[in-house]
Structures are given as C-alpha cells and as structure tokens.
C-alpha positions, 0 to 999 in steps of 0.5 A: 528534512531531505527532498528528492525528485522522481520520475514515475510514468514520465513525470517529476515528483518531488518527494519529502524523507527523513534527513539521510534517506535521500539515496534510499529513497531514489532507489526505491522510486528508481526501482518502482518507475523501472517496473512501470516502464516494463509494464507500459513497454508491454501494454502501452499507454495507462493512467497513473494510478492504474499503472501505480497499481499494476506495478505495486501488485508486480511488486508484491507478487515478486515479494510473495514469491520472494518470502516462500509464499509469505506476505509481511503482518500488518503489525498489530500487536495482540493487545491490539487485536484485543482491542478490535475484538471488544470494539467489534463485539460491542459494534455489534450488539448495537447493530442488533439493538437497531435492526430490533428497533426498525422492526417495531 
C-alpha cells in the first residue's frame, strides 16, 4: 500500500493508494489544492469543506463543459436499476399500508 502526503488550503495530509499510484495521486491533489488556491486568491479566507466543495463544483463545471455538456453515469447497471425499481414499488405499498393505518 502506497502513502502520499498532500497539501490542500495549507495543510498536510496524508493519504493511503494502491501500490504504484503514488505519482497519480499527487497529480491529482496537486491539481485540486492548485484550484483551491485560485479560488482563495480571489475570494480569501474559507473553511475547508466549503473550499473542498467550491473547487469539487469548479472541477466538475470544467468537466461538464469538457464532455459537451455530459456528466459521467453513475454506473448502475440495468439489472441494478431493476432492482431499485422492485424495492421502491414495494416501499411503497408499504407507505400506503401505514398512511391507511394512521387514518383509522
């Protein structure tokens, strides 16, 4: 298992990959805290998860627009999607059976 420290809103993580993926991986934080930066540069001072946010919303804006105006599919299959579909049918029905029994 491979370790890699980061920096992000000027403070150091540590941060766990896959043997091999240390380089990749400090790109992509490398690339993350860079557009963090840009955006404290223009706005000042935030907190990290509203920075973390703000810049994962940057990032996926210049994504969309990247991919003609696609986002990626969150990957469920159609079996999947079957399934979901049964288990919120019968979610359902049970919902009515208890909105039946509160107004007795």
């Amino acid at each position: 298992m491979g370790q890699v420290s980061v920096t992000f809103n000027n403070q150091e993580h540590h941060l766990a990959c896959q043997s091999g993926g240390e380089d990749r991986l400090k790109m992509l934080a490398d690339y993350i805290s860079q557009r963090a930066e840009g955006l404290v540069d223009r706005m000042g001072p935030v907190g990290d998860l509203r920075l973390l946010l703000m810049t994962a919303i940057m990032i996926a804006d210049e994504f969309h627009d990247f991919n003609d105006g696609e986002l990626p599919s969150i990957g469920v299959s159609e079996a999947e999607l079957k399934r979901m579909d049964v288990a919120m049918g019968k979610a359902v029905i049970r919902i009515e059976e208890l909105a039946k029994n509160l107004e007795i």
